[in-house]
C-alpha positions as CSV (number, residue, x, y, z in Angstrom):
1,X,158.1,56.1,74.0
2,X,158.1,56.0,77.9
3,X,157.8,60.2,77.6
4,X,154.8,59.8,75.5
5,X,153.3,57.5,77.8
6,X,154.0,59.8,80.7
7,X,152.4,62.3,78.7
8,X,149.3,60.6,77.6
9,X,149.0,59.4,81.1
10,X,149.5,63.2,82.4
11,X,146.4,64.4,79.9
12,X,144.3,61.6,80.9
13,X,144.5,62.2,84.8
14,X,143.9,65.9,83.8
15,X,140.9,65.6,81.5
16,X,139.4,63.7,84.8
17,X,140.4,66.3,87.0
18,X,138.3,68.7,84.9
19,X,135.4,66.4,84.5
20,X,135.4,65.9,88.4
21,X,135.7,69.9,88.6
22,X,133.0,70.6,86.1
23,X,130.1,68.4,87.6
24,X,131.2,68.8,91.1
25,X,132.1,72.7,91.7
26,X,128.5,73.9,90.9
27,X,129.8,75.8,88.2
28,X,126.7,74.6,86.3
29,X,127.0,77.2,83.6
30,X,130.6,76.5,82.6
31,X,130.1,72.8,82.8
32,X,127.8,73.7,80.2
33,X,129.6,75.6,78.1
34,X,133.1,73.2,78.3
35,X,130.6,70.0,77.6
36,X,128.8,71.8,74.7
37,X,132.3,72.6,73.3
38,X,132.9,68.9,72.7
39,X,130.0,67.9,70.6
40,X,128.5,71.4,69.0
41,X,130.9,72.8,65.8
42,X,131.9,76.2,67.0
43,X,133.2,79.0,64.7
44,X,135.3,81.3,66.8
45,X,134.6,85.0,66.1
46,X,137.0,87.4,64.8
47,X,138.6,89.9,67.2
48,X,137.3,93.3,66.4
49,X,139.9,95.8,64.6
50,X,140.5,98.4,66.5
51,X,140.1,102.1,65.1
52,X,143.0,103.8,64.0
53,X,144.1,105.6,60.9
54,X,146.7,104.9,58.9
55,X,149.7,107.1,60.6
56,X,148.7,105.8,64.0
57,X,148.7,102.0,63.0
58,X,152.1,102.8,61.1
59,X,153.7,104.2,64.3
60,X,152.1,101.4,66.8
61,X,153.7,98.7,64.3
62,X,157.0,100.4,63.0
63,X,158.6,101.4,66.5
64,X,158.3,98.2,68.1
65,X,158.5,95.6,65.4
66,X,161.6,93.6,65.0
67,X,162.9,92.3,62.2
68,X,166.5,90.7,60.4
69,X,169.2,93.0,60.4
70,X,168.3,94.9,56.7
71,X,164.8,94.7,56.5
72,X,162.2,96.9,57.4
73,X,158.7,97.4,57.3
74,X,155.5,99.9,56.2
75,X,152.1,100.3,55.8
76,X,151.0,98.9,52.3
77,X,147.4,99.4,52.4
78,X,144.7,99.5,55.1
79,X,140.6,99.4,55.3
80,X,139.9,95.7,54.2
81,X,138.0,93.9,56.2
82,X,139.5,90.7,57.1
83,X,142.0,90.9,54.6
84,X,143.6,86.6,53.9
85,X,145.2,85.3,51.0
86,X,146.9,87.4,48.6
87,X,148.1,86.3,45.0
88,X,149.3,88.8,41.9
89,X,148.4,89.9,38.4
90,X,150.4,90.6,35.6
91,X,149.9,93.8,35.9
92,X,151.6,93.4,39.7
93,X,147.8,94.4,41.1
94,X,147.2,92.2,44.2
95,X,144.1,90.0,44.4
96,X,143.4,89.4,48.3
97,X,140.6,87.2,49.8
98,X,138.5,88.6,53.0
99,X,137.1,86.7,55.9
100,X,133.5,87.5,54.7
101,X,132.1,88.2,51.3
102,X,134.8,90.2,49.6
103,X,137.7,89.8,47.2
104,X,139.6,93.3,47.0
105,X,141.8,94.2,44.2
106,X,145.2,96.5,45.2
107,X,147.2,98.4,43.0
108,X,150.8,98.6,42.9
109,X,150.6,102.0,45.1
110,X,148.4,100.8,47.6
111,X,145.1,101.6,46.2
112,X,141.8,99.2,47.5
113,X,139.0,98.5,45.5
114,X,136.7,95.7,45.5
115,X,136.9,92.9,43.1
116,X,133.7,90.9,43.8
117,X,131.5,91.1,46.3
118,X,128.0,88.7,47.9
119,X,130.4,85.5,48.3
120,X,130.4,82.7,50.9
121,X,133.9,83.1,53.1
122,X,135.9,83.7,49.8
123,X,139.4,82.4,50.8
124,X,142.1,81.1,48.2
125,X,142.2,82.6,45.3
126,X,144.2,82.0,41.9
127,X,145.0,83.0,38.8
128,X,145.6,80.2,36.0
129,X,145.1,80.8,32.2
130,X,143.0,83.8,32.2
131,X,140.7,82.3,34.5
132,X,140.6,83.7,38.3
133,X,139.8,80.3,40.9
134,X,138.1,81.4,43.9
135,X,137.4,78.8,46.6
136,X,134.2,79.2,48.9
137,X,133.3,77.2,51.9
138,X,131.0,75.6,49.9
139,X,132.7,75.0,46.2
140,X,135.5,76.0,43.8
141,X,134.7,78.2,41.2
142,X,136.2,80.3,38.5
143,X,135.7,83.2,36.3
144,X,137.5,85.7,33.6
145,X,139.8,88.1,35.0
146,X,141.5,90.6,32.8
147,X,144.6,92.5,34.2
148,X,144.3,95.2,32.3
149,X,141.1,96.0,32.9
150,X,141.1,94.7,36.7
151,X,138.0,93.3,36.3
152,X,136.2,90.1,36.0
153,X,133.9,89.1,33.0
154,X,131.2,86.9,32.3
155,X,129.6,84.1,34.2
156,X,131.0,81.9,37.2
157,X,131.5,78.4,36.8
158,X,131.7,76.0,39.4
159,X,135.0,73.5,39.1
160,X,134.4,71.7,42.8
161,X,130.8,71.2,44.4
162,X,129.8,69.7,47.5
163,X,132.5,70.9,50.0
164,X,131.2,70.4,53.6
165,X,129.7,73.9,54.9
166,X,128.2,72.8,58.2
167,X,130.0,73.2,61.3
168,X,133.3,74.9,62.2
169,X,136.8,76.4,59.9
170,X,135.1,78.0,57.0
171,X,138.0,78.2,54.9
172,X,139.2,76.5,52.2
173,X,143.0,77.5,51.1
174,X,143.5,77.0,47.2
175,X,146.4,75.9,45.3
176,X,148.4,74.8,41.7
177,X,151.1,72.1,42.3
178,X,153.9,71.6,40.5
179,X,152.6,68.6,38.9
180,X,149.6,70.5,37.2
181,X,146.9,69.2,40.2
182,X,144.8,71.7,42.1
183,X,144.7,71.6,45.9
184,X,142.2,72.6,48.3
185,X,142.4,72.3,51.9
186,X,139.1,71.6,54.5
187,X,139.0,71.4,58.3
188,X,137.4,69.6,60.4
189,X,134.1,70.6,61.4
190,X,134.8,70.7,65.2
191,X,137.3,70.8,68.0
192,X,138.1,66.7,68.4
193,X,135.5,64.3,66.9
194,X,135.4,61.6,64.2
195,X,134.5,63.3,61.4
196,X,131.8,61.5,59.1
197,X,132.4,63.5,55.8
198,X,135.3,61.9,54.3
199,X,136.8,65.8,52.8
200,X,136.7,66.7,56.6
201,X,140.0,67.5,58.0
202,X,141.8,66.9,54.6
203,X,143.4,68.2,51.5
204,X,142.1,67.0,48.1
205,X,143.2,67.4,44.8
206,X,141.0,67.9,41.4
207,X,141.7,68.5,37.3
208,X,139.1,71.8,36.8
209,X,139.2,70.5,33.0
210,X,139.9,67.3,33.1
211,X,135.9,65.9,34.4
212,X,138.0,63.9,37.1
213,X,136.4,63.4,40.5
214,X,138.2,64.9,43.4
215,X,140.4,63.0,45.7
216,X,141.6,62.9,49.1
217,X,145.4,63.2,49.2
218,X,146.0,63.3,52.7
219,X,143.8,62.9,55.7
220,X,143.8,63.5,59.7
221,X,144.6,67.3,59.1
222,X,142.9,69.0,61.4
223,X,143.1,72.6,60.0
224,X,145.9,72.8,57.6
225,X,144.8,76.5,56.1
226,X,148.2,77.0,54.6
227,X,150.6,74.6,52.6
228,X,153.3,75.4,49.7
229,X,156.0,73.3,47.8
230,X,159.7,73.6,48.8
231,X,161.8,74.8,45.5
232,X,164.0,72.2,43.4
233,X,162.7,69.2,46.1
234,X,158.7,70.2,45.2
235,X,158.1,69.0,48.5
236,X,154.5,69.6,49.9
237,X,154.7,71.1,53.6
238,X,151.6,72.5,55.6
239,X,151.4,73.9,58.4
240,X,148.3,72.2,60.7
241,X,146.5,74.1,63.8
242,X,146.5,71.6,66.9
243,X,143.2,71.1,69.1
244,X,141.7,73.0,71.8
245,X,141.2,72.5,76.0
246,X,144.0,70.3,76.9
247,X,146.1,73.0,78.3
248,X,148.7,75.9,77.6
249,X,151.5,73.6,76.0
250,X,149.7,70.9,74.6
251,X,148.7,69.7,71.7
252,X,151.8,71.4,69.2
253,X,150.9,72.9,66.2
254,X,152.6,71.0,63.7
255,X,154.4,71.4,60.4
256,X,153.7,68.7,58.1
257,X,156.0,66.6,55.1
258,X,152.2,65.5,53.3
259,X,152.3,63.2,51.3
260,X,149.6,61.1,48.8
261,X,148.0,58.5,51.2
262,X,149.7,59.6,54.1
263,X,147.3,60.0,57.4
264,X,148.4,62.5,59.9
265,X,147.0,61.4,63.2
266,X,144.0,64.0,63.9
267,X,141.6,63.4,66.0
268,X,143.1,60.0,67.7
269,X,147.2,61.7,68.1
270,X,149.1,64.9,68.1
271,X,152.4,66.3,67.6
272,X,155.2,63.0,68.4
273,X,151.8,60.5,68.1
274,X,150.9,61.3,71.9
275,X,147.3,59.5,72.3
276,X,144.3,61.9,72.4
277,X,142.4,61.5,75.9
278,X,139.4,61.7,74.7
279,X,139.6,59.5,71.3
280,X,143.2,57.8,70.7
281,X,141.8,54.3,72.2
282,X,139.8,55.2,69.0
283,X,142.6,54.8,66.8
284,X,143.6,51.8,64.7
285,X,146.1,51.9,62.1
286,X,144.5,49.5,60.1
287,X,141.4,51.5,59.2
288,X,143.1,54.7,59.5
289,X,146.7,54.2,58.5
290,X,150.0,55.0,60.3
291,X,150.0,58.2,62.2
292,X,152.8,60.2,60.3
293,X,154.8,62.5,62.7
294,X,155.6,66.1,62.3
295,X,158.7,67.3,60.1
296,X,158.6,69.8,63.1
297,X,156.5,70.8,66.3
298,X,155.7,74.7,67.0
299,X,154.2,75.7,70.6
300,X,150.6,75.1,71.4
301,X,148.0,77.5,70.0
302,X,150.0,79.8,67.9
303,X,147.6,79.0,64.8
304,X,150.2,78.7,61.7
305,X,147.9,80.3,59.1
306,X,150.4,80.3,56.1
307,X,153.9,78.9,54.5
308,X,156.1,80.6,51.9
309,X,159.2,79.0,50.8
310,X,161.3,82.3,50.2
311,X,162.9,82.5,46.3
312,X,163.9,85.8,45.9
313,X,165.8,87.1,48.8
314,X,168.9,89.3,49.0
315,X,169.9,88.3,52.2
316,X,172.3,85.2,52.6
317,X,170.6,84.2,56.0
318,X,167.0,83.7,54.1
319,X,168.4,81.1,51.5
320,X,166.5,77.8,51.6
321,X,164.1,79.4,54.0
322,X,160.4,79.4,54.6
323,X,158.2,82.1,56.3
324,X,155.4,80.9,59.0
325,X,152.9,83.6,60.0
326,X,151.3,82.6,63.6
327,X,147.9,84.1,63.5
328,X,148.4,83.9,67.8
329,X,146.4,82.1,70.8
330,X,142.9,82.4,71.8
331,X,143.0,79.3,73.6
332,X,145.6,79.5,76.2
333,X,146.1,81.6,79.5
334,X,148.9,84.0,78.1
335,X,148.8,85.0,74.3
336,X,151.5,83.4,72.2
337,X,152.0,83.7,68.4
338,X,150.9,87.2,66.7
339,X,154.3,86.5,64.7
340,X,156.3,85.9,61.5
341,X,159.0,83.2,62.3
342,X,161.6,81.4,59.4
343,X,162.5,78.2,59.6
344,X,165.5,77.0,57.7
345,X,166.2,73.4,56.2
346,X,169.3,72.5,56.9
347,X,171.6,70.4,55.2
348,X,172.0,67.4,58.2
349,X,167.7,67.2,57.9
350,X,167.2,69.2,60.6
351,X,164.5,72.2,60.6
352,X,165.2,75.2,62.3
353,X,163.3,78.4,63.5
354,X,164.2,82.2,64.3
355,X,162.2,84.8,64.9
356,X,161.4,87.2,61.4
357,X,159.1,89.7,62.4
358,X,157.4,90.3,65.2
359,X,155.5,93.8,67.2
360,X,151.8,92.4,66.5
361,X,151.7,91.4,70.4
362,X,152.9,94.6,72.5
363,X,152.9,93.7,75.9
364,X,149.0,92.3,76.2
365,X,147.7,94.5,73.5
366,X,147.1,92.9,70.2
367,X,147.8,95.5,67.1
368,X,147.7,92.7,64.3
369,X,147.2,88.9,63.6
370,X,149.3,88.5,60.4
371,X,147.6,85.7,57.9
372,X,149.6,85.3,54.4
373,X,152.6,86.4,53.3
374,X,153.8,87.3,49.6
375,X,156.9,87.5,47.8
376,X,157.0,89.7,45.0
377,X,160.0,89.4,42.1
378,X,161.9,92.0,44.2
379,X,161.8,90.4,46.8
380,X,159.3,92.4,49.0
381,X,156.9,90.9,51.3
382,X,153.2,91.5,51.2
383,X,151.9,90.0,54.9
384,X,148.1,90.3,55.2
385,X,146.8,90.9,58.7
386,X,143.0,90.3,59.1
387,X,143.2,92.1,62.6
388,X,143.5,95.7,61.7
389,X,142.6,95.0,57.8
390,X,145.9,95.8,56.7
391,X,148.5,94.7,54.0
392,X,151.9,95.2,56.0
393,X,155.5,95.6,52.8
394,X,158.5,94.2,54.2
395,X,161.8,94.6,52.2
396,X,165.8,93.7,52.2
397,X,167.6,97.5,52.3
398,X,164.2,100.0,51.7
C-alpha cells in the first residue's frame, strides 16, 4: 500500500509539472494539442506499410526473428490491408478481418481473395452453424457462409444493434463461450474519461436466437480487444491496453481473470489499483464496484491485441501455455512491444512470461505489428500482422 501511495503521489506531482509546463513555456500549440487530447475521442492512425515484395519481407523477418528452440517461421500470405482476426473453415480456408472495410478469405496455400467488401471496421469474425458472425463498430451481424463454395449467400441479419460508434477504438472482438453465450468486446471512446454509454469500456454477452437483450459482463475495461478461455478451467482471461500521457512505464497493460459482475478499475485505477491523477478521487466502490486487480501486469504501452491458450503443441515447454501478441508503443519515448511473448500458468498460481517470437522491431525500424494469432490442428501458427498486411506460419520442426 505505502508503494502505491508513493506512486500515486509521484503521478500527481508529475501531471502538475506538465500543466505548469504547458501554460507557462509558451508552447501554446502543444498545450493545445496535450489539452485537446483529454476531452476530444482520438482514433490513432495506422502506421503506413511499407513497400516490399514478398521475398524482401521474408528475408527482413526470417534472419532476425527469434523464436523457441524448434520452431520456425515463413511467409503465409501477404497484400491485405490491415489484416486482424483470423478464424477457419471446414474446408481449412482462413476467414481474416481488416482494419477497414474488408473480410478476406485465404486458402490453404496462401491464396487471398476477398470475402465481403463496403463494411464498417469489420473485426471479429465467426463461424457458428452455417452462419458466418461478423462484428462492426456499429452492430453484430450474420450471414450464410458455405465452405465449399467460399462464399457467402443471401441477406445479412443484424443479431446486436446499437453499439457505440462515436469516438475512439473502433473495434469490436467477437466470441463463442464455452457456455453457449456470445461475447463482444467495446472500448472506451477516449483516452481517460467517464464514459456515459454504459457498453463503453466493457464486454457484453448476447443469445443471437434466443430474443434476449444484451448484457454487460464486466465493466472498467478500457480496451480489452482480445480475450479467450483457458482449457479444462474455461477461465475467461483478456488482455486490456492501459491509458495514455502519464509516462514511459506507467500505466501497465494488464491481463485480466474477468469475471460476471466484476469491475476492473478503468478510468479511476490501473494495474495494482494505483489511483488515476486525473479521475481516481472519482472513484467509489459503492457505485462502481471493487477494483479487481490484474492476474498479471505487462510493461506500459505494448498494446496486447490478442490471447490464445495453445492446445495442440508438440513442444513440452508450450504445455498449459498462452500466446500474447504486443501490437508495440506509440505512446512512449522508445518503442517497446512489436512481439509474441508466452506466458505459462504455473502450478503454485503464479503466471509467467518468455519471450516467443520476436524480429518485428529491428533496431528502430518497425517491419511488423503482429495482431492475432491461430492455431491450426497441427499445431501451426497463423499470426496476422496489420503492419505489412501479412499472415506470418509458425510451426514446431518445419
Amino acid at each position: 500500500m505505502g508503494s502505491d501511495r508513493r506512486n500515486t503521489s509521484a503521478l500527481k506531482t508529475l501531471w502538475t509539472h506538465k500543466q505548469k509546463w504547458l501554460l507557462g513555456s509558451g508552447a501554446v500549440l502543444a498545450g493545445f494539442l496535450a489539452l485537446s487530447y483529454w476531452t476530444i475521442p482520438v482514433n490513432i492512425a495506422l502506421p503506413r506499410a511499407f513497400a516490399a515484395s514478398g521475398t524482401k519481407l521474408q528475408k527482413q523477418m526470417i534472419i532476425k526473428a527469434q523464436l523457441p528452440k524448434g520452431y520456425d517461421i515463413s511467409l503465409f500470405a501477404k497484400g491485405m490491408k490491415a489484416p486482424r482476426l483470423i478464424i477457419q473453415t471446414s474446408a481449412d480456408d482462413l476467414i481474416v478481418s481488416s482494419r477497414g472495410s474488408k473480410v478476406y478469405l485465404v486458402s490453404p496455400k496462401g491464396k487471398v481473395a476477398t470475402l465481403m467488401s463496403g463494411l464498417n471496421q469489420p473485426h471479429g469474425v465467426l463461424l457458428d452453424e452455417g452462419w458466418l458472425y461478423i462484428a462492426e463498430e456499429h452492430q453484430v451481424f450474420r450471414i450464410r457462409f458455405d465452405p465449399k463454395k467460399r462464399a457467402v449467400t443471401g441477406k445479412k441479419e443484424t443479431v446486436l444493434a446499437g453499439m457505440p460508434d462515436n469516438g475512439g477504438h473502433s473495434t469490436r472482438t467477437l466470441k463463442k463461450g464455452p457456455d453457449g453465450w456470445f461475447y463482444v468486446t467495446i472500448g472506451s471512446s477516449c483516452n481517460v474519461c467517464e464514459e456515459r454509454h454504459p457498453w463503453r469500456a466493457a464486454i457484453l454477452r448476447f443469445r443471437p436466437d434466443a430474443g434476449s437483450k444484451p448484457e454487460v459482463f464486466a465493466s472498467g475495461l478500457r480496451n480489452t480487444v482480445g480475450f479467450d478461455w483457458q482449457p479444462k478451467t474455461n477461465k475467461l482471461y483478456g488482455v486490456d491496453n492501459g491509458r495514455d500521457w502519464l509516462g514511459d512505464d506507467f500505466p501497465p497493460d494488464e491481463l485480466n481473470h474477468i469475471r460476471e459482475g466484476k469491475f476492473y478499475g478503468w478510468p479511476f485505477r490501473h494495474g495494482n489499483n494505483i489511483e488515476d491523477p486525473e479521475l481516481g478521487i472519482s472513484y467509489s466502490p459503492d457505485v462502481h464496484g471493487a477494483a479487481q486487480k490484474p492476474a498479471f501486469n505487462f510493461e506500459a504501452h505494448i498494446a496486447p491485441l490478442s490471447i490464445r491458450f495453445l492446445q495442440h503443441q508438440i513442444s513440452p515447454q508450450m504445455q498449459n501455455t498462452a500466446l500474447v501478441a504486443q501490437h508495440g508503443s506509440w505512446n512512449r519515448s522508445t518503442k517497446n512491444g512489436y512481439r509474441i511473448v508466452s506466458l505459462h500458468f504455473n502450478k503454485d498460481g503464479t503466471i509467467s512470461r518468455k519471450m516467443f517470437l520476436t524480429g518485428f522491431l529491428q533496431g528502430k525500424k518497425v517491419i511488423g505489428r503482429p495482431v492475432d494469432i491461430f492455431e491450426r490442428q497441427d499445431g501451426s501458427l497463423i499470426i496476422s500482422d496489420d503492419y505489412s498486411g501479412a499472415l506470418w506460419l509458425v510451426r514446431y520442426g518445419g
